[in-house]
N, C-alpha and C positions, 0 to 999 in steps of 0.2 A: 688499330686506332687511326681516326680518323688526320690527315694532315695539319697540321698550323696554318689557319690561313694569310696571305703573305703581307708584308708590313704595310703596305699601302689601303688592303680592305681593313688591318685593324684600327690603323690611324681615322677611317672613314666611321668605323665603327663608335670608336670613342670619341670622337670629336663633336659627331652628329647626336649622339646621346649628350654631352654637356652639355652642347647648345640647346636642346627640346628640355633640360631641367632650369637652366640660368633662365632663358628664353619665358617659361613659364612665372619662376620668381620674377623677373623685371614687367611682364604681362599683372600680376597684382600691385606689384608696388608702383607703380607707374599709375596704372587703373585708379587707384587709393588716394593717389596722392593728386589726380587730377580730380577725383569727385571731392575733396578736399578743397582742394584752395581752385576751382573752378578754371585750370589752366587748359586751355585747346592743344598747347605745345607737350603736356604731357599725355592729352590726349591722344594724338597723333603718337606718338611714342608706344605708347601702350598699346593702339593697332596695330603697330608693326612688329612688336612682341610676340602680340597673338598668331600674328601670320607667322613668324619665326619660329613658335612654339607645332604649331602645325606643321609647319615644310620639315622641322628638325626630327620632327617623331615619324613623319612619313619618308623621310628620306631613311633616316635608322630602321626602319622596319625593310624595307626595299634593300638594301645593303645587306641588312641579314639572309633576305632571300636569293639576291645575287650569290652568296658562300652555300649555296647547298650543290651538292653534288647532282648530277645527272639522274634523272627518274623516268620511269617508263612512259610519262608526260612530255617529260620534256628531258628527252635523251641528251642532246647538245647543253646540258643545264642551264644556269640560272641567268647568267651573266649578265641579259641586258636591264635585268630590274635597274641595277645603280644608272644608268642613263636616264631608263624612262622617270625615275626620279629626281634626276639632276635637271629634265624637262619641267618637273611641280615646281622646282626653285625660279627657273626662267619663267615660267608663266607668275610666280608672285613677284617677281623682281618688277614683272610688267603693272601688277597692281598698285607695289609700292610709289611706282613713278607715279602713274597717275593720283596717288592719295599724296603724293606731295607736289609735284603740280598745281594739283584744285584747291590742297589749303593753301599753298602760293600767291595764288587769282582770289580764296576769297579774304587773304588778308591784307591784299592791294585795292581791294573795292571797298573794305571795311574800314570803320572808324574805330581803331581798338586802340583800348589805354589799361593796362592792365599792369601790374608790379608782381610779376611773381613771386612767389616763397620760394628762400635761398636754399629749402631741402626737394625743392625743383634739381639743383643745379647737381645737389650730390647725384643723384638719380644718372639726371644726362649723363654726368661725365664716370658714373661707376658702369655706364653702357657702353660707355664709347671705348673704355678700358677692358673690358669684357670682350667685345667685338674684334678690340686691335689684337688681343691674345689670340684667339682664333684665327683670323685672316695668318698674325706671322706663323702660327703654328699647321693651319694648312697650306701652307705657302711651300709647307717642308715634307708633306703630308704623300707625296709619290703623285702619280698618274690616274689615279681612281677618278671616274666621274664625278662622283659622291664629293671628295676634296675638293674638287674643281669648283663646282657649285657653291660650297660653303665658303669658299674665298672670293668669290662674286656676291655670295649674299653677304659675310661681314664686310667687305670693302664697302657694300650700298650702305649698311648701318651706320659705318662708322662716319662716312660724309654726312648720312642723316643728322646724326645725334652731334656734329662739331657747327652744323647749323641750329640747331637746338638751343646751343651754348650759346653760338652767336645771338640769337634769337633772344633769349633769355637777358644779356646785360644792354640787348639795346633798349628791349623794353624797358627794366629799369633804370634806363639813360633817358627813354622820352625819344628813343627811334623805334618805334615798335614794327617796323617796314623794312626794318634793314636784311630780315631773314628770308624773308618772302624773295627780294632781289635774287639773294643769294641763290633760293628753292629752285630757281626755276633752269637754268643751267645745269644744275645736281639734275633733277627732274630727268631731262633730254637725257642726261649720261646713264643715270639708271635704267632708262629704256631699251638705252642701245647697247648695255651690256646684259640685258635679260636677252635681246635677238637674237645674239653672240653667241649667249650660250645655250639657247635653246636651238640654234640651226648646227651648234657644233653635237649634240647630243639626237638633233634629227638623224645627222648623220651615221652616228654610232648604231642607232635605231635602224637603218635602212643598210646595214652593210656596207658601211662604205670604205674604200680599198685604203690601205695604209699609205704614207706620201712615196713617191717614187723615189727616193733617196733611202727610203727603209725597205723597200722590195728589191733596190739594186744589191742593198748590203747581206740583205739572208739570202740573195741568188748568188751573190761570190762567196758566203760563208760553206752555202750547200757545193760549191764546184771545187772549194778546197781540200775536202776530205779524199784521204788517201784509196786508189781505185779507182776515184770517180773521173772519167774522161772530159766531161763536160756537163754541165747542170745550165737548163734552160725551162722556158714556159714556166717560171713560178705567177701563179696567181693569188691574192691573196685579199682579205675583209676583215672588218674586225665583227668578233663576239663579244660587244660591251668596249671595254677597254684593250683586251686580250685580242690578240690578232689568230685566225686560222690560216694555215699555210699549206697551198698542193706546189711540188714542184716533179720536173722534168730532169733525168741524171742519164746520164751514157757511160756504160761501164765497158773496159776492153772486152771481144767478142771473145777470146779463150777462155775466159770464166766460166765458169758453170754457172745454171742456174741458182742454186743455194748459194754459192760463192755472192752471182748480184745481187740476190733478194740482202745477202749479209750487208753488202756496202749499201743498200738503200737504206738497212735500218739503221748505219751507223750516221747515214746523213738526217733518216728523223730524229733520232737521238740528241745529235749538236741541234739541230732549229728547235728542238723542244727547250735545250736547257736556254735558249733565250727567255728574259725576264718579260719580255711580252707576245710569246707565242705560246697558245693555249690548244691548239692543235695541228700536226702536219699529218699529209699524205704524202708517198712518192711511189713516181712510178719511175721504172728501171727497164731501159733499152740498151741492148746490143751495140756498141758506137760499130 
């Protein structure tokens, strides 16, 4: 039987699928309710649904394929699907900026007077309740790229859709400009947390070495084990979110050779049961 995969791809799993279901229902009712009472503010809502409804079924789909084992394709398995999907979220985080931006600019050049329907408002704020569930619940969601991204996309929502709110009783106050101020600020910060998160997940993409604070810590873990004279040369990348690990061990020279090959594998053993290394090598010298 196949493993349970570990709590951070399931939380990625189920989180990502609610959001591409909720995401789709707010994508019609939104849509409805602005061909309805002719509002651009549920418009804009309603595209960013659609994009939500999109990122959430491709990131869920990409997550599933990160949890497959190793194949004659792709011996080292899956792993960096969840990044390269976590990159679809940052490149729509970059769309969303700019679609709230431009309705920003063109509701500062425009003359609008408009009184929304107050079943506008349930709408907004049953999103922005929606969204805030998500962000705190992947807030708690573990290490997974997949989580990461979905707490960068509900935190963009959730400022979207509390300008929404604003939006909505200024117009019916007779400031119908008060939102757009607002937009444009939000706008800049959604940009610059799609970069964020698209150059941290480039990196996951490109191999890139774990912080040196966590290669100092699995190079004194591996020099602890009993036998081992000295542990050096660990080099080490990540695979997705999961780290691979080679390291260097000097075991005393009267050992036999079975005796070191033993204390190397008791030193992959411990680096394996770390909760983010997904593979080690070692090699085994003579001190």
């Amino acid at each position: 039987m196949a493993p349970a995969p570990p709590p951070a791809v399931s939380a990625a799993t189920r989180l990502t699928r609610v959001t591409a279901i909720f995401s789709a229902l707010f994508s019609i009712g939104l849509g409805s309710a602005a061909w309805l009472h002719h509002s651009t503010l549920a418009w804009a809502q309603a595209a960013d649904s659609v994009m939500d409804t999109a990122g959430a079924i491709t990131l869920a789909w990409l997550v599933r394929v990160a949890q497959k084992p190793g194949d004659d394709d792709h011996p080292f398995g899956h792993a960096r699907a969840e990044p390269l999907g976590a990159l679809g979220i940052a490149l729509l985080a970059g769309m969303l900026a700019v679609q709230v931006g431009s309705a920003a600019i063109d509701s500062l050049t425009e003359d609008v007077h408009v009184s929304p329907h107050v079943i506008l408002l349930g709408l907004f704020v049953a999103k922005v309740l929606f969204k805030g569930t998500i962000w705190r619940l992947a807030l708690g969601g573990g290490r997974s790229p997949a989580v990461a991204a979905l707490v960068v996309d509900a935190r963009n929502d959730v400022l979207v859709g509390v300008i929404a709110i604003v939006g909505f009783f200024g117009m019916r106050a007779g400031y119908p400009r008060i939102d757009a101020w607002l937009s444009l600020p939000i706008a800049v910060y959604i940009g610059w947390s799609g970069i964020l998160l698209a150059k941290e997940n480039i990196d996951l993409l490109m191999d890139v070495a774990p912080p040196e604070e966590r290669q100092r810590a699995l190079l004194h873990l591996a020099g602890q084990v009993a036998g081992i004279v000295a542990a050096y040369d660990l080099r080490a990348h990540h695979v997705g979110a999961d780290i691979s690990v080679h390291v260097c061990v000097s075991v005393p020279a009267h050992l036999t050779v079975a005796q070191g090959h033993d204390r190397g594998e008791d030193v992959k053993e411990l680096l394996l049961a770390e909760e983010d290394v997904c593979r080690c090598t070692v090699h085994v010298d003579s001190a």
